[in-house]
C-alpha positions as CSV (number, residue, x, y, z in Angstrom):
1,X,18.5,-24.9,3.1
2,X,15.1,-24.6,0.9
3,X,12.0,-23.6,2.6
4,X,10.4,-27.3,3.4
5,X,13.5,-28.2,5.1
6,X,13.4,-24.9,6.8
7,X,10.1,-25.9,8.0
8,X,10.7,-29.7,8.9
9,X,13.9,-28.6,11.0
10,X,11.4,-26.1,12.8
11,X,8.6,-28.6,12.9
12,X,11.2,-31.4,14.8
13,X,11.8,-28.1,17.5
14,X,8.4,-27.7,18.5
15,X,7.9,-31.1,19.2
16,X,9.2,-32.6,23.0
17,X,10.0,-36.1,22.3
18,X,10.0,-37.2,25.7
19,X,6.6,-35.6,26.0
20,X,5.5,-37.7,23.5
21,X,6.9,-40.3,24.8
22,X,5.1,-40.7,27.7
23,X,1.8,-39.8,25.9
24,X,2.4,-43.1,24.2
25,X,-0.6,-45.3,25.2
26,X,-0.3,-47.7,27.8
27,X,-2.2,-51.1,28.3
28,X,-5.6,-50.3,28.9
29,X,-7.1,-54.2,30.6
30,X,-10.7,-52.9,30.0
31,X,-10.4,-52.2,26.0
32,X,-8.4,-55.3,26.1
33,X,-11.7,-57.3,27.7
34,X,-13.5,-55.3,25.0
35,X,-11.8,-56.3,21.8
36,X,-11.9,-60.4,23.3
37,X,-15.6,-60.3,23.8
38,X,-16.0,-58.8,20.6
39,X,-14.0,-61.5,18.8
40,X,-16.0,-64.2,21.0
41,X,-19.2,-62.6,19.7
42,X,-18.4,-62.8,15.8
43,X,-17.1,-66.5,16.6
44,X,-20.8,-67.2,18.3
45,X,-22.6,-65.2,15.0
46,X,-20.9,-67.2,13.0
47,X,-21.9,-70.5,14.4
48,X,-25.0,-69.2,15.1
49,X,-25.9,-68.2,11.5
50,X,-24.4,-71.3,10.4
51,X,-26.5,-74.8,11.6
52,X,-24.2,-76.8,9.9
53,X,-20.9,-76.3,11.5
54,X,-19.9,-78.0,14.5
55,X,-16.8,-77.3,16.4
56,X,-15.6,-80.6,15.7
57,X,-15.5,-79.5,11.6
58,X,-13.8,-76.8,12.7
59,X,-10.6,-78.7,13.7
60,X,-8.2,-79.7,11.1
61,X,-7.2,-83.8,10.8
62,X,-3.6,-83.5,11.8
63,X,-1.1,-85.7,9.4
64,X,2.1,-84.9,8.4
65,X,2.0,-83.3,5.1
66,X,-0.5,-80.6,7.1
67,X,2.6,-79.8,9.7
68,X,5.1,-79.6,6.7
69,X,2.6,-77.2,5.4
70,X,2.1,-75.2,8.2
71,X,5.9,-74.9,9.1
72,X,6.6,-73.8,5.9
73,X,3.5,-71.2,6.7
74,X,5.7,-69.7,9.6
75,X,8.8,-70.0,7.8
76,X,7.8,-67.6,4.9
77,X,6.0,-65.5,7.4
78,X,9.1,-64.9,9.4
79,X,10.7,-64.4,6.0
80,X,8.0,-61.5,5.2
81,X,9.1,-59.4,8.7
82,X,12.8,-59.4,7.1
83,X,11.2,-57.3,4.3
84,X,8.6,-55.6,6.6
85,X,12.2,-54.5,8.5
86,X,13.6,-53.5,4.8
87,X,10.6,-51.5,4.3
88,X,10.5,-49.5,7.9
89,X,14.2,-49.1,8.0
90,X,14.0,-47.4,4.2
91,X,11.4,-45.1,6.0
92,X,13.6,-44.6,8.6
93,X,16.8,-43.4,7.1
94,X,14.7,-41.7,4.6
95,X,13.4,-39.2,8.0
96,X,17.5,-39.5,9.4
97,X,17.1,-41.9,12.0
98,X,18.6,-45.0,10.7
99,X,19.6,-48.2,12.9
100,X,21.8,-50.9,12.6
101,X,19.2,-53.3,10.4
102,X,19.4,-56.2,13.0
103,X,18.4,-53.9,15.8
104,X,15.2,-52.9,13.7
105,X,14.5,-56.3,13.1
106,X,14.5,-57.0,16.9
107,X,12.7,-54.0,17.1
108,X,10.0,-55.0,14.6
109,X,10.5,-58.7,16.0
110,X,9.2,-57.7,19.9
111,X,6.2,-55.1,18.4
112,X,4.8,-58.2,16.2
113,X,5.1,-60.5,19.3
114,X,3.0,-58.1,21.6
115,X,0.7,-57.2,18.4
116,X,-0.2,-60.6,17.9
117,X,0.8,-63.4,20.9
118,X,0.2,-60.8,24.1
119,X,-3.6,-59.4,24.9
120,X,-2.6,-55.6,24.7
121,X,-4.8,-52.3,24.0
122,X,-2.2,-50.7,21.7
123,X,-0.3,-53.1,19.6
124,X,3.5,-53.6,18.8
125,X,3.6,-50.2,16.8
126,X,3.7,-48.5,20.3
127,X,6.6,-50.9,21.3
128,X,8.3,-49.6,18.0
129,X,8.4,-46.0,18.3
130,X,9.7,-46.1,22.1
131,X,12.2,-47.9,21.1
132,X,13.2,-46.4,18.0
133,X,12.6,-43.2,20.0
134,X,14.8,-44.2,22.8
135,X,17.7,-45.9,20.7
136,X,17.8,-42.4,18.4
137,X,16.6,-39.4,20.7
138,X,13.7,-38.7,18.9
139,X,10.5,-40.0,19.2
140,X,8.8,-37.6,16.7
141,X,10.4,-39.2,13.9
142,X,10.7,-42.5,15.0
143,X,6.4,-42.4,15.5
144,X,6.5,-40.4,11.5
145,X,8.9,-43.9,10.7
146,X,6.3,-46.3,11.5
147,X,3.3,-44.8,10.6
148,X,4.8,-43.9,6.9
149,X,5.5,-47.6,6.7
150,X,2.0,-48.5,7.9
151,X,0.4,-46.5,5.3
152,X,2.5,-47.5,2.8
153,X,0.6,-51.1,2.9
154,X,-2.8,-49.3,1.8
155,X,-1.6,-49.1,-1.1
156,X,0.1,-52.3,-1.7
157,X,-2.3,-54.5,-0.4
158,X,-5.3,-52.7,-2.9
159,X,-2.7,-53.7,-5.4
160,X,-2.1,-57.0,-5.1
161,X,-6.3,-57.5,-4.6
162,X,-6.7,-55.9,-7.7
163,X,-3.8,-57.3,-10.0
164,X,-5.4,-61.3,-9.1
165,X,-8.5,-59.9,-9.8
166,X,-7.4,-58.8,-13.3
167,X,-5.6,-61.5,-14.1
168,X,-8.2,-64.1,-13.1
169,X,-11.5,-62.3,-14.1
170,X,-13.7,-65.2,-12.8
171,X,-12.8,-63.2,-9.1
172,X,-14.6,-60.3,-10.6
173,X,-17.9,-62.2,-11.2
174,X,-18.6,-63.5,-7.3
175,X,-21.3,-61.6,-6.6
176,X,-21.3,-59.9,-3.1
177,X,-17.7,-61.1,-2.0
178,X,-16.3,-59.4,-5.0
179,X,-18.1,-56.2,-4.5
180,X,-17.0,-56.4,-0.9
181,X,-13.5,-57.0,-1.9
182,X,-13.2,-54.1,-4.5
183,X,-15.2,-51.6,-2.0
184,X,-12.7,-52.3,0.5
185,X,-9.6,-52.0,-2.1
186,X,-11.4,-48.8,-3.6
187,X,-12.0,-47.1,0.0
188,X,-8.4,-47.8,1.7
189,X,-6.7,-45.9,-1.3
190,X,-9.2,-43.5,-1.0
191,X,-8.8,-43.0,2.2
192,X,-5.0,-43.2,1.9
193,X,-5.2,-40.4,-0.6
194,X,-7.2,-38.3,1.8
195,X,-4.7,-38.9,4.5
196,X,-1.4,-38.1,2.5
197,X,-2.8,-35.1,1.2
198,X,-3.9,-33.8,4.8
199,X,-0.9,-34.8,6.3
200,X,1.3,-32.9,3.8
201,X,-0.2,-29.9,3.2
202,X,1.5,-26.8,4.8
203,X,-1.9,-25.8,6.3
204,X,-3.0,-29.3,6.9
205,X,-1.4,-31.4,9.3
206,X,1.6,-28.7,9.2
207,X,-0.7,-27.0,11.7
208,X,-0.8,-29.6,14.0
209,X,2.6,-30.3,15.0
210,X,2.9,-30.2,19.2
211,X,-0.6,-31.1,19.1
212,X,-2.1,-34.6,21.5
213,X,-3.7,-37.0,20.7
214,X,-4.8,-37.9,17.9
215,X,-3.1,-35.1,15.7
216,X,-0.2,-36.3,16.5
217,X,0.0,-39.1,14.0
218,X,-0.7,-36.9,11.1
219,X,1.9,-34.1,12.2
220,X,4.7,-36.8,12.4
221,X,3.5,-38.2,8.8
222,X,3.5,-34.6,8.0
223,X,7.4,-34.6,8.7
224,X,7.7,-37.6,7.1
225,X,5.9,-36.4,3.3
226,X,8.5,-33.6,3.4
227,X,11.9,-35.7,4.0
228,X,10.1,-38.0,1.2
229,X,10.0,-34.7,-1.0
230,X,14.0,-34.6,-0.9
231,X,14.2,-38.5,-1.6
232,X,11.8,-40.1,-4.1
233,X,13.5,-42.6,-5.6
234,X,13.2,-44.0,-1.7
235,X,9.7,-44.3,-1.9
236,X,9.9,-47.2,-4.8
237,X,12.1,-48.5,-2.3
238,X,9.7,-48.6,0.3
239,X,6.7,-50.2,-2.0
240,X,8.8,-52.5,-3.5
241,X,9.7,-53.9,-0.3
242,X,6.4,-53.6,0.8
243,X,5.3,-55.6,-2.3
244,X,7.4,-58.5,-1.4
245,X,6.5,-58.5,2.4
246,X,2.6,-58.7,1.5
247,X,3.2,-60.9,-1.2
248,X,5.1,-63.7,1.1
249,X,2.0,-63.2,3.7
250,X,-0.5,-64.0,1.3
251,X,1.8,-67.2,0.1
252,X,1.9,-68.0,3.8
253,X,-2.0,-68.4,4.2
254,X,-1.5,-70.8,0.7
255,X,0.4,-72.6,2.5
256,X,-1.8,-73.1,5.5
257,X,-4.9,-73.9,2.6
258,X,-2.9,-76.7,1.9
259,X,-2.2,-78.0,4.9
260,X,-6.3,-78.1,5.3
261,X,-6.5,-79.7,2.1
262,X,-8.8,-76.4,0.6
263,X,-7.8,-76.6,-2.7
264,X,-10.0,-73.6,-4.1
265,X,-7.9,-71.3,-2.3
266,X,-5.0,-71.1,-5.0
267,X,-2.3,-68.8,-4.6
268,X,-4.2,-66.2,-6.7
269,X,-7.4,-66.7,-4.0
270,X,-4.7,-65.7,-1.8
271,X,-3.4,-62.7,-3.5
272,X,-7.1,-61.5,-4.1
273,X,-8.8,-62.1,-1.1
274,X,-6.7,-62.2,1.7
275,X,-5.7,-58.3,1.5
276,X,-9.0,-56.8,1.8
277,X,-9.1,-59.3,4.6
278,X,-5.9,-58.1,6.0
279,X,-7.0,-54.4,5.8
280,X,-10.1,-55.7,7.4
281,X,-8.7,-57.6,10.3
282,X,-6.6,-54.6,11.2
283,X,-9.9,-52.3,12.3
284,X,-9.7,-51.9,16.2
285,X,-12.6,-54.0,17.2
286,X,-11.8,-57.6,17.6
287,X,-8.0,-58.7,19.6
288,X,-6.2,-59.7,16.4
289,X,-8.6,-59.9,14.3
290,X,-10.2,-62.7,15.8
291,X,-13.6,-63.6,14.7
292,X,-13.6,-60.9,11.8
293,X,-10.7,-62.9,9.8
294,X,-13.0,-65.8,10.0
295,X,-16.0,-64.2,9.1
296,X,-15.0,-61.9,5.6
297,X,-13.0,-65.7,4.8
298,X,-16.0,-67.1,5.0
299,X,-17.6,-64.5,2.4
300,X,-14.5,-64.5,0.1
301,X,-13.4,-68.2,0.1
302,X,-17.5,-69.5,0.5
303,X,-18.0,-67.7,-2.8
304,X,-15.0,-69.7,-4.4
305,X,-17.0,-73.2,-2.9
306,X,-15.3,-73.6,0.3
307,X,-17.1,-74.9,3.1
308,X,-18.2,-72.7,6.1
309,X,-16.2,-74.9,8.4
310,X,-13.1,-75.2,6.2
311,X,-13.2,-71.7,6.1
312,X,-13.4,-70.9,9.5
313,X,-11.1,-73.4,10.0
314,X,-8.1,-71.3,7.3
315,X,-9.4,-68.2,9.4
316,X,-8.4,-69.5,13.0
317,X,-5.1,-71.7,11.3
318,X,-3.6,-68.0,9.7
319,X,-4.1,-67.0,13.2
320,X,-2.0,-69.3,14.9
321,X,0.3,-69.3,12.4
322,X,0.6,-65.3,12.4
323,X,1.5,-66.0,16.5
324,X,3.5,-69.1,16.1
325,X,5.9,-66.4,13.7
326,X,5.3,-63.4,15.9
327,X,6.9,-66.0,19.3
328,X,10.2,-65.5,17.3
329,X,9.8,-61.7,18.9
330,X,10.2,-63.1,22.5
331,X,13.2,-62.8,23.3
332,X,13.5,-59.2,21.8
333,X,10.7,-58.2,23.4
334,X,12.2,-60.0,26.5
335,X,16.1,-58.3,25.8
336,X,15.8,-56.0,23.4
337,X,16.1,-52.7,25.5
338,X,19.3,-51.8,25.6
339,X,20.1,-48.8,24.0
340,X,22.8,-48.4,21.0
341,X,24.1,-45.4,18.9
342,X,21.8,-44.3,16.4
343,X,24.2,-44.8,12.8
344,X,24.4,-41.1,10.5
345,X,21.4,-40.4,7.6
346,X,22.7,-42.5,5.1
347,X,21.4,-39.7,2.8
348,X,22.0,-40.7,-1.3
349,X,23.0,-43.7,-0.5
């Protein structure tokens, strides 16, 4: 046994999963109020700041090319958490804690569903690691499994932005919604960088394992970097997988740009502008990104020529698409407790 492993197997000692288990945040009604107002206040700015719209432009003409278009929306969407599962279970049996792949889909299945359909403070990633934690035994990794897999997305999603951009150069002439884009793409990976290197330095976030809060999440991504250290070809695994989940979301919220007849927003427009969007939408202010979805679409797809109401309009349609997918959750979120046998590291395989 080499030194890191030597240190990762001391690290996993130190830490008390079912401490962390029940440090795990619970729902918190007060930041849930919060994060609604805040979404109802972008909404108002918007229509403040913009005379023109009407609620009534808002609200799509409903025929039935628009609901073949938006069922196929959900479809592809569901489609993407198949290889959002690939990509977290990869992480997974990278760290040693590998499930059966249908019970990390259900897994996944019921942390979407309370991440996007229920009003919660924390988000379906909590409902992933207890369960993860509670079907394997350790919570410590199981938290490491999921935030690995998040981060892997800040780089994937700067990707994507940036490959449209290249290969459609007219993106890169758009005046503020192109710088916004690029800042945003330029300051995740920076950011992700930072956080990588932090978290797997010995005398980084090595020192912060058994630690609350928040230095928990970089001590279990800590653990994570090392098992990653003893398994690289693993992490092509985990972007490619990654590529194709964020690749079928951005063909999703095509699909609901046809259904409202928005025809500047071409798969490319998708590619380019809906990941800075994504990473965007993701900051803890508004409940699901409510009202600041809207708002950046309204930048990025206004500077392409799309109306302030049709834009709104793609903004609040990729959100009920996002929960009409995320419903398919319910009944694992509902059922999905029962505890199974956690399978062996599948190791070189």
């Amino acid at each position: 046994m080499d030194d890191e492993e030597e240190e990762r197997e001391e690290a996993l000692l130190q830490i008390d999963g079912e401490r962390l288990a029940a440090q795990l945040p619970k729902n918190n009604w007060r930041s849930v109020l919060l994060r609604f107002l805040i979404s109802i206040a972008f909404l108002s700015l918007l229509f403040w700041r913009l005379p023109d719209v009407s609620l009534g432009d808002v609200l799509p003409e409903i025929s039935s090319a628009a609901i073949i278009w938006v069922l196929i929306a959900i479809l592809v969407h569901v489609v993407a958490y198949v290889l959002q599962t690939v990509r977290w279970s990869t992480v997974s049996n990278t760290l040693g804690i590998g499930l059966p792949f249908r019970r990390m889909f259900s897994h996944l299945l019921a942390g979407e569903f309370v991440s996007n359909a229920l009003p919660t403070s924390f988000g379906g990633d909590v409902v992933r690691v207890r369960r993860q934690g509670q079907d394997t035994g350790d919570y410590a990794d199981a938290f490491a499994a999921t935030a690995l897999e998040r981060l892997s997305g800040w780089l994937v999603l700067p990707f994507l932005s940036t490959a449209a951009m290249l290969i459609h150069p007219e993106f890169l002439e758009l005046g503020t919604a192109t710088f916004v884009a690029v800042a945003i793409n330029i300051s995740t990976v920076v950011a992700l960088i930072a956080i990588l290197f932090a978290a797997g330095h010995k005398r980084g976030a090595g020192r912060l394992i058994g630690q609350s809060g928040w230095r928990r999440y970089l001590a279990a991504v800590h653990l994570g970097v090392i098992a990653f250290k003893h398994h690289r070809g693993r992490i092509i695994e985990v972007l490619v997988a990654g590529l194709g989940f964020q690749f079928l979301q951005c063909v999703s919220v095509f699909a609901a740009a046809k259904a409202l007849n928005i025809e500047q927003v071409t798969l490319l427009a998708s590619l380019a502008f809906f990941p800075p969007t994504a990473i965007a939408q993701n900051l803890p202010f508004a409940l699901g990104g409510l009202g600041v979805r809207e708002a950046v679409f309204v930048l990025f797809f206004g500077a392409l020529g799309v109306p302030d109401a049709a834009a709104i309009a793609l903004g609040l349609l990729v959100y009920l698409i996002f929960i009409a997918a995320s419903l398919a959750g319910a009944p694992s979120f509902a059922f999905g407790r029962t505890q199974v046998t956690v399978t062996e590291d599948l190791g070189e395989t």
